[in-house]
DOPA-228510 format. One record per residue (C-alpha): residue in one letter; y, x, z. Coordinates in Angstrom, 2 decimals. Layout:
<recs>
<code a | north Y | east X | up Z>
...
</recs>
This chain:
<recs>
<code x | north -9.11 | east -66.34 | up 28.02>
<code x | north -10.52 | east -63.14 | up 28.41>
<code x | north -9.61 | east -61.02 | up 31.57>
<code x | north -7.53 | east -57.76 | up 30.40>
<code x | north -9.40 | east -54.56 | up 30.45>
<code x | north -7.61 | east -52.84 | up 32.96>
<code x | north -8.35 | east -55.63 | up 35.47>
<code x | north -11.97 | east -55.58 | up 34.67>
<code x | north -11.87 | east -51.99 | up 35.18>
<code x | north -10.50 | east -52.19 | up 39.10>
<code x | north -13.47 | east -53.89 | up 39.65>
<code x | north -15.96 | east -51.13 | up 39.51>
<code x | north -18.11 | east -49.35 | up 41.62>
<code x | north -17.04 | east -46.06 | up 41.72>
<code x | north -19.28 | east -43.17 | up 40.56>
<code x | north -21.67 | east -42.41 | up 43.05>
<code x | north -21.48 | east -38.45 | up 44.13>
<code x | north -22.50 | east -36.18 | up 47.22>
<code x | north -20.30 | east -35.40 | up 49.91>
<code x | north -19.81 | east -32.14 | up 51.08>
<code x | north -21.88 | east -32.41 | up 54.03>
<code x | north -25.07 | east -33.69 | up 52.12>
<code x | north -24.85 | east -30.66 | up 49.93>
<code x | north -24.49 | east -28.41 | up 53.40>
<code x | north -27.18 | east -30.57 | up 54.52>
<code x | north -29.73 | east -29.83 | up 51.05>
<code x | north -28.81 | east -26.31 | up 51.24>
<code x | north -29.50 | east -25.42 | up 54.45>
<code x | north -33.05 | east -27.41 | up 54.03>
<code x | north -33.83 | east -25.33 | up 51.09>
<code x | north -33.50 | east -22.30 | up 53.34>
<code x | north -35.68 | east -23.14 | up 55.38>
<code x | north -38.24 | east -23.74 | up 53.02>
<code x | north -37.71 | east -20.20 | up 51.68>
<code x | north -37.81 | east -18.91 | up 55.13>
<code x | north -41.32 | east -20.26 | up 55.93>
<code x | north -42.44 | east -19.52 | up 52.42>
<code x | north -42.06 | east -15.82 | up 52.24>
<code x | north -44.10 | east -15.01 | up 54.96>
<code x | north -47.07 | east -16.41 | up 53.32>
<code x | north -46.09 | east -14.79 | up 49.77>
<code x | north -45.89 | east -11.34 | up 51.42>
<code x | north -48.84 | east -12.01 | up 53.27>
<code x | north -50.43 | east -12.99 | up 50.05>
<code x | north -49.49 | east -10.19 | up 48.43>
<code x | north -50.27 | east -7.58 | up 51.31>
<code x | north -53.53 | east -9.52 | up 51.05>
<code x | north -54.39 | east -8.66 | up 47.16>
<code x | north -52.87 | east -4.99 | up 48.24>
<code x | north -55.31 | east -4.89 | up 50.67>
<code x | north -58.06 | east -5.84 | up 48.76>
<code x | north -57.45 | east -3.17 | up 45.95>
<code x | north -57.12 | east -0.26 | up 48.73>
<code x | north -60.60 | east -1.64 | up 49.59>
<code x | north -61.80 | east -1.43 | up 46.46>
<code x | north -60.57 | east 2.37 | up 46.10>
<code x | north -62.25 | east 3.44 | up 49.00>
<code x | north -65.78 | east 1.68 | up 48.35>
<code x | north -65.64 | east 3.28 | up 44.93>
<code x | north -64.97 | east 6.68 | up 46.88>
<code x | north -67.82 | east 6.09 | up 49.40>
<code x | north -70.06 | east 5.43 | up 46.49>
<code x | north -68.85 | east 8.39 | up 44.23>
<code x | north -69.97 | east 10.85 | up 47.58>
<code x | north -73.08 | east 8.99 | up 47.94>
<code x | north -73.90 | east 9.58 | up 44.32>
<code x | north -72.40 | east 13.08 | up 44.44>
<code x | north -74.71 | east 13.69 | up 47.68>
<code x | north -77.86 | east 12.56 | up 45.10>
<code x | north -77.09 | east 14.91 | up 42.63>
<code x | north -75.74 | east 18.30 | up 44.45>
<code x | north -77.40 | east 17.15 | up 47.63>
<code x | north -74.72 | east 17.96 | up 49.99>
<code x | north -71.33 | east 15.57 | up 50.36>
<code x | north -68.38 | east 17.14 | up 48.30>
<code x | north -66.74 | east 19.78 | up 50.59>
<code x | north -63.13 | east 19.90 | up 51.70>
<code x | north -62.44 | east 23.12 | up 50.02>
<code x | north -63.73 | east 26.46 | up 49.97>
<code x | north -61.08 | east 29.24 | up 50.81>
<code x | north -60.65 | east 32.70 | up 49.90>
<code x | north -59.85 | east 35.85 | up 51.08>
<code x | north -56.34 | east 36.43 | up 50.88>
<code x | north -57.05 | east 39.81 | up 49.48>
<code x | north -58.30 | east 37.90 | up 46.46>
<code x | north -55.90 | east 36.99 | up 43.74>
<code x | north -55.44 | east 33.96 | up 42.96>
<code x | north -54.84 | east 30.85 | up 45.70>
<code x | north -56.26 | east 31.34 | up 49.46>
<code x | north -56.85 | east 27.38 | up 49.24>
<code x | north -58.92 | east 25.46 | up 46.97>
<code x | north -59.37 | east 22.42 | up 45.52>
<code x | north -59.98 | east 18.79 | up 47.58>
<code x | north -63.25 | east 16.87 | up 47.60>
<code x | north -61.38 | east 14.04 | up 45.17>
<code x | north -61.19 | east 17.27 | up 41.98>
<code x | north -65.19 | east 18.15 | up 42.85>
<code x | north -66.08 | east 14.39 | up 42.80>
<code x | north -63.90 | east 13.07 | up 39.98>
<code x | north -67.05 | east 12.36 | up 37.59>
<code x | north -68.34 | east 10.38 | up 39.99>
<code x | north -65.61 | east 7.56 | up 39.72>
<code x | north -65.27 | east 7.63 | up 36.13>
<code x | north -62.68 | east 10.59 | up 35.97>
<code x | north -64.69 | east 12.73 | up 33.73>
<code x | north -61.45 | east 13.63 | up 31.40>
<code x | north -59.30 | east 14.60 | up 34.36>
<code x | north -62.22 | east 17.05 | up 35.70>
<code x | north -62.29 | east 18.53 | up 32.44>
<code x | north -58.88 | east 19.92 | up 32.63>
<code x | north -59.98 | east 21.85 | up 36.13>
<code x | north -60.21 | east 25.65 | up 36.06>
<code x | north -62.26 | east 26.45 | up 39.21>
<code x | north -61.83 | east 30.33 | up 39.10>
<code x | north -58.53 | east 30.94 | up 40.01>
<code x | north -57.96 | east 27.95 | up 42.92>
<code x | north -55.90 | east 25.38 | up 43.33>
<code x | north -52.43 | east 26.60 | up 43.43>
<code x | north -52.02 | east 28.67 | up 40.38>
<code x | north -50.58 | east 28.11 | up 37.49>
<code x | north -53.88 | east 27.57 | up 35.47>
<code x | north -54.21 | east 24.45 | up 37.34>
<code x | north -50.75 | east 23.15 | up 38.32>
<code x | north -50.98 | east 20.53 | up 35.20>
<code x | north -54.02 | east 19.03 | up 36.75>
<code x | north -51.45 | east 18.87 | up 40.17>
<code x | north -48.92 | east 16.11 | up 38.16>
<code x | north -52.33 | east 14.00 | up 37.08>
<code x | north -52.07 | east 10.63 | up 38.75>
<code x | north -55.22 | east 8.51 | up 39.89>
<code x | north -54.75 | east 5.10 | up 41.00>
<code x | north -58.31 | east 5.31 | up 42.38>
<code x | north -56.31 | east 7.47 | up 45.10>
<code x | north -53.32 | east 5.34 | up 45.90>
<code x | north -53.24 | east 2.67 | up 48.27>
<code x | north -51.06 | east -0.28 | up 46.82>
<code x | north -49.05 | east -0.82 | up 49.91>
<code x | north -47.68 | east 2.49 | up 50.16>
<code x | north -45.40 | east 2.58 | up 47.40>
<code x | north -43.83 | east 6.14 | up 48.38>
<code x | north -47.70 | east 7.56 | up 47.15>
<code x | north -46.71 | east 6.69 | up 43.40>
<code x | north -43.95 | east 8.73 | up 43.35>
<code x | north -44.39 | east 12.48 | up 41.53>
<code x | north -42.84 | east 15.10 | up 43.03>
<code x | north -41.89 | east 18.81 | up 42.14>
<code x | north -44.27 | east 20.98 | up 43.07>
<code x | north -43.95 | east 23.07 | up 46.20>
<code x | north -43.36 | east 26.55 | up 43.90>
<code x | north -43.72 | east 28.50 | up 47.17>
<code x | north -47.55 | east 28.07 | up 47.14>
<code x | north -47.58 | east 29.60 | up 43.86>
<code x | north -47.96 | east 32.88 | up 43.22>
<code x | north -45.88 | east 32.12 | up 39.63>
<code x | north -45.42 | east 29.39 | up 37.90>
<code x | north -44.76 | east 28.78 | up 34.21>
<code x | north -41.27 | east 27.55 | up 32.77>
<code x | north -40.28 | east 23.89 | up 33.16>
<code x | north -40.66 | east 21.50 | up 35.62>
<code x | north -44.00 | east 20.87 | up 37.26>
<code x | north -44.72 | east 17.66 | up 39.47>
<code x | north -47.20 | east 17.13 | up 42.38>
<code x | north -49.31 | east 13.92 | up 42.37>
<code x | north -50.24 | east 12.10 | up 46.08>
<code x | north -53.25 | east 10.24 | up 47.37>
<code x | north -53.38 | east 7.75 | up 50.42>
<code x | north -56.60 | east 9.13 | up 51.21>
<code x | north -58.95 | east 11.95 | up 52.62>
<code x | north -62.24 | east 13.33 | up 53.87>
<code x | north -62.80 | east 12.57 | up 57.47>
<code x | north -63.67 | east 16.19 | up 59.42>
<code x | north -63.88 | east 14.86 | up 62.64>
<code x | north -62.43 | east 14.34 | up 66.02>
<code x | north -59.94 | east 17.56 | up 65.10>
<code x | north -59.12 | east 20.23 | up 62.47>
<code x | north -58.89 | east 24.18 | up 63.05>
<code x | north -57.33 | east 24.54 | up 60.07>
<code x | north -60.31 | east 26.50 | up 59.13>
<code x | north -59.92 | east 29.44 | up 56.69>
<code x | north -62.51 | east 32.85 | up 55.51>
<code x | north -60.05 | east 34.75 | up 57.04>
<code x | north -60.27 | east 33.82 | up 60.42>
<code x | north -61.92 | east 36.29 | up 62.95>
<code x | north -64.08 | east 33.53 | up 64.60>
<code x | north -64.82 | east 31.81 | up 61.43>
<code x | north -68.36 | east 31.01 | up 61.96>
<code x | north -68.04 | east 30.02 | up 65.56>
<code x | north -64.83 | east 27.70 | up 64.36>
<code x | north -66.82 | east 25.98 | up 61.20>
<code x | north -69.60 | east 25.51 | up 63.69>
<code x | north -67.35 | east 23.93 | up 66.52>
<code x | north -66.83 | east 21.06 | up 62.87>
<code x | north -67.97 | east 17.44 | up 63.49>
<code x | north -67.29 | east 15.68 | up 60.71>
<code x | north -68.67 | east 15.03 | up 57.85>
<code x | north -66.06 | east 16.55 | up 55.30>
<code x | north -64.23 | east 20.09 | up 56.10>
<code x | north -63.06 | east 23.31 | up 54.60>
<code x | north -66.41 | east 24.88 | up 53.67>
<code x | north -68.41 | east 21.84 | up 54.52>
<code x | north -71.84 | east 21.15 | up 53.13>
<code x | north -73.19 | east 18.03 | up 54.82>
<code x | north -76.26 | east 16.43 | up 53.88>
<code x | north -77.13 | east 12.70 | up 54.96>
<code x | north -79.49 | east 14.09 | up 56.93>
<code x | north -77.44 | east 15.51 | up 58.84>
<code x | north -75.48 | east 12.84 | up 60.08>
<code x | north -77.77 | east 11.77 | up 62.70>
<code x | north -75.36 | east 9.76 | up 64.41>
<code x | north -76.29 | east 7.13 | up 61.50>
<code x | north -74.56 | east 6.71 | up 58.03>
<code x | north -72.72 | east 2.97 | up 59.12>
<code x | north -71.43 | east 4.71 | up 62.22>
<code x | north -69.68 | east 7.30 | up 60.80>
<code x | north -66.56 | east 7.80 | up 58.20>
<code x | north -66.74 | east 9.75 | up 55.24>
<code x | north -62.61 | east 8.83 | up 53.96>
<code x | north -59.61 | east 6.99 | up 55.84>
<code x | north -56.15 | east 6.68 | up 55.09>
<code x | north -53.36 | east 8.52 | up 56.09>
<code x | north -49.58 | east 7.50 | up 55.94>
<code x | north -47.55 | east 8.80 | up 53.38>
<code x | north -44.76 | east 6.33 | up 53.60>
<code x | north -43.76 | east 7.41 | up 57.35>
<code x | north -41.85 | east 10.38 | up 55.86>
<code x | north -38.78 | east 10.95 | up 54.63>
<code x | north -38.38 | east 12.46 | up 51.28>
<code x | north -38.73 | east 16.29 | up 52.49>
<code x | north -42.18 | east 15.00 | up 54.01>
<code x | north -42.89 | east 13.01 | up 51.17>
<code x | north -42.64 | east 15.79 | up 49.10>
<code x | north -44.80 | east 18.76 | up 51.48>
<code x | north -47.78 | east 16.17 | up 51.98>
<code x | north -50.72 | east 14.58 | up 50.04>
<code x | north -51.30 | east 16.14 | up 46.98>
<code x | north -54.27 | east 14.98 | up 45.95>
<code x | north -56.21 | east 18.54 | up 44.35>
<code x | north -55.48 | east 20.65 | up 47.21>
<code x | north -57.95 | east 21.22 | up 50.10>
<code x | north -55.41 | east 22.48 | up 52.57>
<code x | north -55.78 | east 20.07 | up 55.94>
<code x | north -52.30 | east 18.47 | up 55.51>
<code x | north -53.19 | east 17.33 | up 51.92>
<code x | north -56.67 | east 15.63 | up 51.69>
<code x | north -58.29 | east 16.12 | up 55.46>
<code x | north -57.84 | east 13.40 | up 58.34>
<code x | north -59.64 | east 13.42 | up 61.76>
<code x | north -59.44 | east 10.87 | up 64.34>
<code x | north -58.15 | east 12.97 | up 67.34>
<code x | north -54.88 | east 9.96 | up 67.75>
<code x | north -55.20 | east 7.05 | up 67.81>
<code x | north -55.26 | east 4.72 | up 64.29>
<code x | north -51.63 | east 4.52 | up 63.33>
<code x | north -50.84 | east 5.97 | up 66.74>
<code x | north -48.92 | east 9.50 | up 65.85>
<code x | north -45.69 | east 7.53 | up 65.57>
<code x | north -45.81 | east 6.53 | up 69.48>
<code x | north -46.72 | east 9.92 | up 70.59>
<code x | north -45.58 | east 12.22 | up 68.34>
<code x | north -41.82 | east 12.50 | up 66.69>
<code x | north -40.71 | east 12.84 | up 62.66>
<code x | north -37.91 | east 14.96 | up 64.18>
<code x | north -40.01 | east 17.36 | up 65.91>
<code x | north -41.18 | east 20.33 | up 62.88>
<code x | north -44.31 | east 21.13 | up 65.00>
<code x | north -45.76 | east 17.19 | up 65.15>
<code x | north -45.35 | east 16.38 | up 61.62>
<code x | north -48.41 | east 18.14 | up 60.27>
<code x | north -50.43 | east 15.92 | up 62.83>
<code x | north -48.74 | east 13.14 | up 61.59>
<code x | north -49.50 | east 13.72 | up 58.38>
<code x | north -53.58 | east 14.74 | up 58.74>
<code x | north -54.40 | east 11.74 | up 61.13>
<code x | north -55.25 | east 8.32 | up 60.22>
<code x | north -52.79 | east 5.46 | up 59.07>
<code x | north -51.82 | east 3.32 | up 56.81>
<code x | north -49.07 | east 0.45 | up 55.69>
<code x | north -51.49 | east -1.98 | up 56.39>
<code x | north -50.45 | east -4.20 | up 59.37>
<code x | north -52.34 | east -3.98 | up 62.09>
<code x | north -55.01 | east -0.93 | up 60.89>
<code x | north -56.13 | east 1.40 | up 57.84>
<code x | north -59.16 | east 1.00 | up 56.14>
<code x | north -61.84 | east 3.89 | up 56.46>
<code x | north -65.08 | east 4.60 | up 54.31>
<code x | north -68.35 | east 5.34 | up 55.78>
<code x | north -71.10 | east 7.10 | up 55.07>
<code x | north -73.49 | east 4.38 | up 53.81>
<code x | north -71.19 | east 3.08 | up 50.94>
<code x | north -69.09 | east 0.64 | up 53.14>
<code x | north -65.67 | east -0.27 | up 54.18>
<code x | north -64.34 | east -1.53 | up 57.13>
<code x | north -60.90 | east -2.19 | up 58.55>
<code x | north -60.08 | east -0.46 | up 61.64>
<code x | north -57.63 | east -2.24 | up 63.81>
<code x | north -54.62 | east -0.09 | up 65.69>
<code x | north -56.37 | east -1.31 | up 68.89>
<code x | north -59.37 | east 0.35 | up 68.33>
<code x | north -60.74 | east 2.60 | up 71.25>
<code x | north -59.73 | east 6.24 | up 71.40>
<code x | north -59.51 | east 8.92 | up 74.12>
<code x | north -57.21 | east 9.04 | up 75.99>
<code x | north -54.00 | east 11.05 | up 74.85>
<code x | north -51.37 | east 13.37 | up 77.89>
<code x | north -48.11 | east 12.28 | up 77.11>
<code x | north -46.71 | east 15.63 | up 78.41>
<code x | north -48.81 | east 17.67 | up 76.72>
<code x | north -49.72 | east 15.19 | up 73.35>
<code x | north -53.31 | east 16.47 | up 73.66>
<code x | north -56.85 | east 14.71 | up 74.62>
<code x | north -57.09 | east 14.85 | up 78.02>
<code x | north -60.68 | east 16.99 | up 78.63>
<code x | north -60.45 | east 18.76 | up 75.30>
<code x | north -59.09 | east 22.39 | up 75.24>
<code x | north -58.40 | east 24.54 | up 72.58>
<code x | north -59.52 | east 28.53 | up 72.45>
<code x | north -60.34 | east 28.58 | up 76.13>
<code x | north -63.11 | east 30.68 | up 74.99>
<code x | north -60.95 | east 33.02 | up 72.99>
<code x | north -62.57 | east 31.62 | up 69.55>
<code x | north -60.22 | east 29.61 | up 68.67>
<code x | north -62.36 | east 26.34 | up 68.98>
<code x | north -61.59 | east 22.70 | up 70.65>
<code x | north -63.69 | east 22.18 | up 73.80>
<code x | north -64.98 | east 19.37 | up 75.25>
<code x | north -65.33 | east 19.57 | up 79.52>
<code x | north -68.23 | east 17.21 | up 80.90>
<code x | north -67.20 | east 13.85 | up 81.55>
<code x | north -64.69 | east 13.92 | up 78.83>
<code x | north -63.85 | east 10.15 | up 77.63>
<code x | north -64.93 | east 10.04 | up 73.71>
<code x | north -62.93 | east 6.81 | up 71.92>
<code x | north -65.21 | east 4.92 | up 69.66>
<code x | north -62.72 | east 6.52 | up 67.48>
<code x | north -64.12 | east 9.97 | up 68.29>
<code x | north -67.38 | east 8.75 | up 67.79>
<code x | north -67.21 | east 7.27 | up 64.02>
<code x | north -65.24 | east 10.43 | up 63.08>
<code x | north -68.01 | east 12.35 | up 64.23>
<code x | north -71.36 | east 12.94 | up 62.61>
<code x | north -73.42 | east 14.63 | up 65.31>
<code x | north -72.22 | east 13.30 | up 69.23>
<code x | north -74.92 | east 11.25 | up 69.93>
<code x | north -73.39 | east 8.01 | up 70.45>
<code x | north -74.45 | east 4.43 | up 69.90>
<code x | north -71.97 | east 2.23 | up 68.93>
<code x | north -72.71 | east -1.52 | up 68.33>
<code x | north -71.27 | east -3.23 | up 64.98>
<code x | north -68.99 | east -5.59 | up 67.30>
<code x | north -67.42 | east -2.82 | up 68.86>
<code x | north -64.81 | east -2.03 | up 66.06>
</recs>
C-alpha cells in the first residue's frame, strides 16, 4: 500500500534559500571589492590621460623644433601693436604661428594675420578646437565659451565661442606683461629669460643653458577656476600672458597654497603659472624634443608669504619696470629649467 501523497510530502527537505544576514554578508563583500577596485580603474585611466597629454606636448616640442629649422627662430609669443594702430594691441599665440607644424595646415589657413587676434576677421578661428592643445584630465579645457566681446573692437551678429588649451610657451622665471607700448620696452624684453615671450625670437643657439635643461611648453590649470575664470583664461590664439604664456616664478601646482581664487589681483598668476590635474606634477616640454614630468616637490625659490613674492627678486627698483635679481639670490631648479640663459648646471637626477 502506497503511502498517501500528502504524507510523502511532510517528508521533504525544505527549499534551500539565504538568510537575511548572508545576503548583508555578500553585499557588503561586494563593496569592498568595488572599493579597492576603483582606485586602480581611475588610476588606470589617469594613467592613459596621462599618456595622451604626453603625447600632445612631444608633438608640440617637435612642431617648435621643426618650426626653429625652417624660420630659424622658435615661434614667438606674440607680437603687439601700438595701440594707436587699428586693429587688436595683442596678437596671435605661438600654437596659430606653428599650427602647420603639427598637421593643422587647414586651421592655419583660416588665419588673417593683418588685423590681430581679437578682431572680428579672426574670431571664427577663436571657436576652432584642437585636441593637440587639451590635456585629457582637465575636462573644464573642452568646454567652448562665449567670447570675451570686450576685447573686440566689434564683433559680427550671432554668437561667437572661445576655444582653450592646457598649454603654453614657457618665458621664464616671470612675465612683464610685455607690450610696444611700454616706455622701457627694450630694457623690459631684454630683462626676458625664457625661451618663448611677447616679441621673442629665440634661436637654439641661444639657449646656452642646454636644450634638455630648459622648457619650451608646460601646463597650466584651467580646471582650478570657476566658470567666470574658466571663461577669461586660455584661449588658445591669443598671445596675451594669461592665455598661452607660463613662467616658473611659483612653485609647480603651488599658486593654490600661496595665492587665493577669491583674491581679483592673484588670479592672473594663477592662471599664467604652471599646473596641471595631474596628481602629483604637470608635464613640461623642453627644448630638445622631450617630455618630462615635473613633480609638485620639485625645487623652487623660495616664496614671502607676506608679500607672495621671491624673496631676492624685486620688481622696477630701477625705475624700468624690470624683475631684479640681488646677489646671493636662491634660484629653484625650477628657475633654472624655465630659464634659457642663467648659467646653471643641473644634473638629470635632480628633477
Amino acid at each position: 500500500m502506497s503511502a498517501s501523497p500528502i504524507a510523502a510530502r511532510s517528508f521533504r527537505s525544505p527549499r534551500p534559500a539565504f538568510t537575511l544576514i548572508e545576503l548583508l554578508v555578500v553585499i557588503a563583500i561586494i563593496a569592498v571589492l568595488i572599493a579597492l577596485l576603483l582606485p586602480a580603474v581611475q588610476a588606470a585611466r589617469e594613467a592613459a590621460r596621462r599618456a595622451q597629454c604626453t603625447n600632445n606636448m612631444k608633438q608640440l616640442s617637435l612642431a617648435a623644433l621643426n618650426y626653429e629649422s625652417t624660420h630659424q627662430t622658435v615661434a614667438t609669443g606674440g607680437f603687439t601693436r601700438s595701440g594707436s594702430l587699428p586693429g587688436s594691441k595683442w596678437n596671435f599665440s605661438p600654437f596659430v604661428h606653428m599650427l602647420p607644424f603639427y598637421e593643422q595646415q587647414n586651421v592655419y589657413n583660416m588665419v588673417n594675420f593683418s588685423p590681430g587676434v581679437f578682431t572680428a576677421e579672426n574670431v571664427t578661428l577663436a571657436g576652432t578646437s584642437i585636441s593637440a592643445l587639451q590635456c585629457p584630465s582637465d575636462a573644464t579645457v573642452y568646454d567652448l565659451t562665449p567670447v570675451v566681446a570686450t576685447q573686440y573692437a566689434s564683433l559680427p551678429s550671432g554668437t561667437w565661442m572661445q576655444a582653450k588649451t592646457s598649454y603654453g610657451g614657457v618665458v621664464g622665471c616671470w612675465s612683464l606683461m610685455l607690450h610696444i607700448d611700454n616706455p622701457t620696452f627694450a630694457a623690459r624684453k631684454a630683462n626676458m629669460n625664457g625661451v618663448i615671450y611677447a616679441h621673442s625670437a629665440t634661436r637654439l643657439s641661444e639657449i646656452t643653458d642646454g636644450t634638455s635643461n630648459t622648457m619650451l611648453f608646460a601646463e597650466h590649470n584651467h580646471g582650478a577656476f570657476d566658470s567666470a575664470g574658466q571663461a577669461q583664461y586660455h584661449g588658445w590664439n591669443s598671445g596675451f600672458w594669461t592665455d598661452t604664456m607660463i613662467g616658473g616664478y611659483y612653485p609647480i601646482n603651488g599658486t593654490l597654497k600661496v595665492l587665493r581664487l577669491s583674491d581679483s589681483a592673484a588670479r592672473d598668476y594663477i592662471a599664467f603659472n604652471i599646473g596641471s590635474r595631474h596628481p602629483g606634477g604637470a608635464n613640461v616640454g623642453l627644448a630638445d624634443g622631450s617630455v618630462r614630468f615635473l613633480k609638485d616637490s620639485t625645487d623652487c625659490w623660495p616664496i614671502d608669504p607676506t608679500t607672495k613674492t621671491a624673496v631676492g627678486v624685486s620688481f622696477n627698483a630701477d625705475g624700468q619696470g624690470i624683475q631684479t635679481i640681488a646677489p646671493g639670490t636662491k634660484i629653484g631648479i625650477l628657475q633654472a629649467l624655465c630659464t634659457r640663459n642663467f648659467g646653471e648646471v643641473i644634473s638629470a637626477d635632480s628633477y
